[in-house]
Structure formats: structure tokens, C-alpha cells
C-alpha positions in Angstrom: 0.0 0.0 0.0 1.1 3.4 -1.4 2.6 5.8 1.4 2.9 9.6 1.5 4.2 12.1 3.9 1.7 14.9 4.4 2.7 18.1 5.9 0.4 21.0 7.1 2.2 24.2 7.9 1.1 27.1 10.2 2.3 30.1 11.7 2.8 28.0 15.3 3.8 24.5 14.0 4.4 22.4 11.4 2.3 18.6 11.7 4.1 15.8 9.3 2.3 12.7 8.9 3.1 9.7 6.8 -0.3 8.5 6.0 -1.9 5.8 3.2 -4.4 5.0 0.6 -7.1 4.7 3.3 -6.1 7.9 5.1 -4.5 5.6 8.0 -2.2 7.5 9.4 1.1 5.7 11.0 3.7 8.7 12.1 2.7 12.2 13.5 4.9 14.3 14.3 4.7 18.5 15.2 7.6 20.9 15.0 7.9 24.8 16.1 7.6 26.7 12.9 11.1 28.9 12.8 12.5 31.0 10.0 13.5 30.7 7.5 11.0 28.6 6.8 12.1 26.5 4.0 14.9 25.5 5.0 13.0 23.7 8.2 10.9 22.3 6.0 13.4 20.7 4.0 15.6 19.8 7.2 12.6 17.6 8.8 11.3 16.4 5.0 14.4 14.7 4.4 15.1 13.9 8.1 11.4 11.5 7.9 12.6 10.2 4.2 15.7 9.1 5.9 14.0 7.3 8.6 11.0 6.3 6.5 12.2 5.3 3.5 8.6 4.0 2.2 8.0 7.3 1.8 6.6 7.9 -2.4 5.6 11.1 -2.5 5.2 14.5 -0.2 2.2 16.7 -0.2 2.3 20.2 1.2 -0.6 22.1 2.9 0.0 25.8 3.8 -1.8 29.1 4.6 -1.5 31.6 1.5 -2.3 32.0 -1.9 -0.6 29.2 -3.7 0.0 29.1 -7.4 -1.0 24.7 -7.1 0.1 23.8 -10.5 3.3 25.3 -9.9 4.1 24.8 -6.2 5.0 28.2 -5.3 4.0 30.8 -2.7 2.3 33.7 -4.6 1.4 35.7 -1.3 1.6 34.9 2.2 1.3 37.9 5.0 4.1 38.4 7.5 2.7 35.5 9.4 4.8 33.4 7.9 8.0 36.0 7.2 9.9 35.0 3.3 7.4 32.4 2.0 6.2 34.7 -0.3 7.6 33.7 -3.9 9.1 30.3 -2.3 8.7 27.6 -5.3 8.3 24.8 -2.9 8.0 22.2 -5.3 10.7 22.9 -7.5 13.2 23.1 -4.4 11.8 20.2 -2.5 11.3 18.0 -5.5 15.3 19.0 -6.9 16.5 17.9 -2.6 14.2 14.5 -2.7 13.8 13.1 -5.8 10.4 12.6 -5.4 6.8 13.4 -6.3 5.7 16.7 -4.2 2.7 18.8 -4.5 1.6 22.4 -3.0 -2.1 23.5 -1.9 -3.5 26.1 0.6 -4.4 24.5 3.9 -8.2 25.4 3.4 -8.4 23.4 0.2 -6.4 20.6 1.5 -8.9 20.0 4.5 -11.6 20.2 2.2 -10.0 17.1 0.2 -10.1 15.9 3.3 -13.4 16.2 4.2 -14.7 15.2 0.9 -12.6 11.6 0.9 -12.8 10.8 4.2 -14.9 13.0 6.3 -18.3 14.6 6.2 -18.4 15.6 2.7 -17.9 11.7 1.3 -20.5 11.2 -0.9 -21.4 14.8 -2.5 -20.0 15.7 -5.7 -20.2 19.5 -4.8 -19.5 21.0 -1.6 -18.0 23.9 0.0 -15.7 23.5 3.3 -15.7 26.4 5.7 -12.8 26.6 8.4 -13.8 29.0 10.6 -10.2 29.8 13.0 -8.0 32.7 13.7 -9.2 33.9 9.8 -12.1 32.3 7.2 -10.5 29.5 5.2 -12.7 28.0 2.4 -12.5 25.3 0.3 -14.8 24.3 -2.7 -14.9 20.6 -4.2 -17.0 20.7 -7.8 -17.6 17.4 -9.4 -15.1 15.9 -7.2 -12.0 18.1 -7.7 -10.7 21.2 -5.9 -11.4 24.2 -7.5 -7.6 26.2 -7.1 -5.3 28.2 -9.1 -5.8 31.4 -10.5 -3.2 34.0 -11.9 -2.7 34.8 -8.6 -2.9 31.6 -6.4 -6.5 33.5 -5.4 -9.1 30.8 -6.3 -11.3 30.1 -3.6 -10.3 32.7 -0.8 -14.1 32.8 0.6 -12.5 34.6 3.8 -11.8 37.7 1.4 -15.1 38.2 -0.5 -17.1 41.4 1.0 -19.9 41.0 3.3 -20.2 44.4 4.3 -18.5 47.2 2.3 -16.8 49.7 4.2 -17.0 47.2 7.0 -14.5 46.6 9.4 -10.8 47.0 8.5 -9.4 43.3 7.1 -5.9 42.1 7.3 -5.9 42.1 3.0 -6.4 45.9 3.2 -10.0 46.0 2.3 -13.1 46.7 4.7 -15.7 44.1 5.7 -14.2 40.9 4.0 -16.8 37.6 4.9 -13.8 36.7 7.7 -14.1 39.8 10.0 -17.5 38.7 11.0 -17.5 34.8 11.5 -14.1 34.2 12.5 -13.0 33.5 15.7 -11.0 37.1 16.2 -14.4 38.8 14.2 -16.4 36.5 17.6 -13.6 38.1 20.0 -14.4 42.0 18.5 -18.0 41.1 18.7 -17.7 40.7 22.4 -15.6 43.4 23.0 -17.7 45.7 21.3 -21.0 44.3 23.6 -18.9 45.6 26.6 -19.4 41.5 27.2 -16.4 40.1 29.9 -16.3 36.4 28.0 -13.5 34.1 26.0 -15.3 33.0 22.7 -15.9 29.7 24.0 -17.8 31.2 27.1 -20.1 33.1 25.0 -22.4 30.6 23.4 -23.5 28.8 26.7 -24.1 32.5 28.5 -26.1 33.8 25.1 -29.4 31.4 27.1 -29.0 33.5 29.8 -27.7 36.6 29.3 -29.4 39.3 26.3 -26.0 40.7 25.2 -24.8 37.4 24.8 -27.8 36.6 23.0 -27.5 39.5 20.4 -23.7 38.7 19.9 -24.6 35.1 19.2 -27.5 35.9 16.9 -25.4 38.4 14.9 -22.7 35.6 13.7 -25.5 33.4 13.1 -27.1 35.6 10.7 -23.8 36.9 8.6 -22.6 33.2 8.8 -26.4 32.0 7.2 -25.8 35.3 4.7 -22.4 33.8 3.4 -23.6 30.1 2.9 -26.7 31.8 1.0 -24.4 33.6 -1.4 -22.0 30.6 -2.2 -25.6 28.6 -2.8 -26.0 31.0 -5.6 -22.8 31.1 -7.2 -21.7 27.4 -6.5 -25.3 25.3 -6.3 -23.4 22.8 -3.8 -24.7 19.8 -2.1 -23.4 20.4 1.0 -21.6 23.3 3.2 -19.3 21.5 5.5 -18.4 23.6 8.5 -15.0 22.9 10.8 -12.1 25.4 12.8 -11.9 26.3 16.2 -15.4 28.2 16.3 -17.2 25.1 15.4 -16.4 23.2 18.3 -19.0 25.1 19.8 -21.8 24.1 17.6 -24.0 22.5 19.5 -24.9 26.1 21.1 -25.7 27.6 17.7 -26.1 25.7 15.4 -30.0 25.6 15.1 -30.4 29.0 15.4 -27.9 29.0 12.2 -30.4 26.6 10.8 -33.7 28.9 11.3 -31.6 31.8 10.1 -30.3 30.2 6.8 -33.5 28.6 5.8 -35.4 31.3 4.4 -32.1 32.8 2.6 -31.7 29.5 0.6 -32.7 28.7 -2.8 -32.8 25.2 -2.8 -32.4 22.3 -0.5 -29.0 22.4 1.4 -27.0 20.0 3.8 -25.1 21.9 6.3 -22.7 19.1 8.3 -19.9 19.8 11.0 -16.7 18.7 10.1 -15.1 15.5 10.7 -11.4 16.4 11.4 -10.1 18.7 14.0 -6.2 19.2 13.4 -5.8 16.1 11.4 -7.6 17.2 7.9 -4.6 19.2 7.2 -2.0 16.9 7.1 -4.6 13.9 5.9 -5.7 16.6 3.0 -1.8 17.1 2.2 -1.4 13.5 1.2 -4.1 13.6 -0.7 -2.8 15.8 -2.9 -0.1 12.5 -4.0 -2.2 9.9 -3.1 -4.2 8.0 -5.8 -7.5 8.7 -6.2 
């Protein structure tokens, strides 16, 4: 049985997993992400192939806009300091002699989902990570849609909800992820004068109107967003996962009574099935055989 090393990076760590054909996966491993950040990358890559010599093929997951066909960085912010223009492939390929593919992280847990997770069994569907930021990732007829001139395809987190909205880390005002993010959930409570983590707030919206109000805000921008994509994409299935949906069973059927009337058609809105592991199980998809 075929086996791949799949490797999620982020601006705290770096996961590598060697996983196989039936998304089995045999070594984990996390690492501090340090700069520069290649050349970790290539120091633990070729550490693993050393030890695992199975190893066929490597498949890369990482934040940023990612030109996929080429394996290289088109833009990544300061999170992750010198990615930006790093042709991944080419260097990692030229150091291993093997088989290595780049995707953003957003797309990659949407593979995920789709082969293995909550989205098996629908042609079209559209993952949402909602975390730090608004990753999305949209599987049409069984592929992800990616690319672009500019590595852009698919960034749901930057499409405008409200313009002149709130200031976004792109530059622009009121992008889809300053709303339904975690950090958009944190400003949301500030703003309600609310003392509360995230994760407090959804229990205390039952008992406390400011709470309440906080909670029902997300709720109805989230239903908003899924509605649009419906229009443009006509998916199956919207798939939600990240940090903010481990709190789901607070809020998600009020996000059901929102979205309902704002839909066009029939829609299957799931949780996700992986926490931190559809990143590096997505990454070795991206070499694995279909």
C-alpha cells in the first residue's frame, strides 16, 4: 500500500504525517515553525525520508495563496515572514527526488473532508474553516477548484460582506472573515462591553441578552455567506469545521432557522469530521491515488 508524507504548515507548528491509501495514518509528528522557513521544511522532510524510506511522494498544505500547479507561494502575510515567492515544489522535488505537491491549507482540509470525512459522498461542496481567519474550500464534481493568476481561487474569507465594514488584514473593509471568525467572535464581544472568552459566550447567550444578540449576529452573517456561495456554486453540502465550530451544539440551530429562508434550494449543512488532522490527511491527498 502506497505511502505519503503529508505536511500541514502554520504560523505556530508544522504537523508531518506519513499516512496511506485509506487515510490511515502511522507517524505524527509537530515541530515549532522557525525561520526561514524552507529550510526547516526541508531539514525535517528529508530527516522522515531518511528514517521512513517508504516514503513515495510528499504533499504540502500551507496558509497563503498558492499558485497549485506550480508549487509556489504567490502571497503569504508576515505571518509566515519570506514564503512569499518560495517555489516549494521545485526546491523540495530537486532535494528529494520525489513526487511533491503544494495547496492552501483550506483546500487541503476540504480534500479531506470530501474523501474521508463529512463531505464523502457529494460531488459539490463547500468546506468552511472557521479559525484565527475564514479559510474555504470548494470541491466541484469531485476536484478542488484552485489556481488562478494569482494563487487567489477560492479565498471565501476575502469576499465582502459588508462594504466599508470593518478593516481586514488584506487591506480592504468588511471581508466575509471579520465577522465569522474566531478574532471577528472576540471583537464582537468586546464591542457588547461583554467580559467572555469565545468559547464562554455561546452557553451565557441562554441566559444573558447581550450574549444573546452577539450570538444571533454571527449566526445571521454566517447564514448570509452560505446563501451567497448557494448562488454562485449550487453545492450539495456546506461543511463547517475550525476552532469556532467546536461550539456548535450552542448555535447551530439557530444558524439553521436563520439560513432557511435565505436558501434557494435544498441544502446539507454538516460539522466537520477532522479537528487538526484534515490538514495533514488533506496534504497527502494531494499524491495519493485517487
Amino acid at each position: 500500500m502506497m505511502k505519503v508524507l503529508g505536511v500541514d504548515i502554520g504560523g505556530t507548528k508544522i504537523r508531518f504525517g506519513i499516512v496511506d491509501e485509506k487515510g490511515k495514518v502511522y507517524v505524527d509528528e509537530r515541530v515549532e515553525t522557525t525561520f526561514p522557513l524552507y529550510e526547516l521544511l526541508e531539514h525535517h522532510v528529508m530527516r522522515l525520508i531518511e528514517s521512513y524510506p517508504e516514503i513515495e511522494a510528499i504533499g504540502i498544505g500551507t496558509a497563503g495563496f498558492v499558485d497549485a500547479k506550480n508549487g509556489k507561494i504567490i502571497y503569504m502575510s508576515e505571518t509566515l515572514p519570506g514564503w512569499t515567492g518560495t517555489e516549494v515544489k521545485k526546491q523540495l522535488e530537486k532535494a528529494t527526488n520525489l513526487r511533491v505537491e503544494v495547496e492552501n491549507d483550506a483546500n487541503c482540509a476540504a480534500l479531506a473532508e470530501a474523501k474521508f470525512g463529512s463531505g464523502r459522498g457529494y460531488e459539490r461542496m463547500v468546506c468552511l474553516t472557521l479559525g484565527t481567519g475564514l479559510g474555504g474550500g470548494i470541491i466541484i464534481d469531485d476536484e478542488i477548484l484552485s489556481g488562478g493568476p494569482n494563487g487567489g481561487t477560492g479565498e471565501i474569507g476575502h469576499m465582502i460582506l459588508y462594504p466599508n465594514g470593518q478593516k481586514c488584514s488584506c487591506g480592504r473593509n468588511g471581508c466575509y472573515e471579520q465577522y465569522v471568525s474566531g478574532t471577528a467572535i472576540q471583537r464582537r464581544i468586546k464591542e457588547a462591553g461583554l467580559e467572555l472568552s469565545p468559547f464562554e459566550l455561546f452557553p451565557k447567550a441562554s441566559e444573558d441578552p447581550q450574549a444573546a444578540k452577539v450570538v444571533k449576529e454571527f449566526t445571521f452573517d454566517l447564514a448570509v455567506i452560505i446563501s451567497t456561495l448557494q448562488a454562485a456554486l449550487d453545492m450539495d453540502a456546506v461543511i463547517i469545521g475550525g476552532g469556532v465550530s467546536e461550539s456548535a451544539s450552542y448555535w447551530m440551530d439557530d444558524l439553521m432557522n436563520q439560513v432557511k429562508p435565505l436558501l434557494l434550494n435544498d441544502l446539507d449543512i454538516e460539522l466537520a469530521s477532522f479537528g487538526n488532522e484534515a490538514g495533514i490527511l488533506g496534504a497527502a491527498l494531494l499524491v495519493l491515488p485517487e
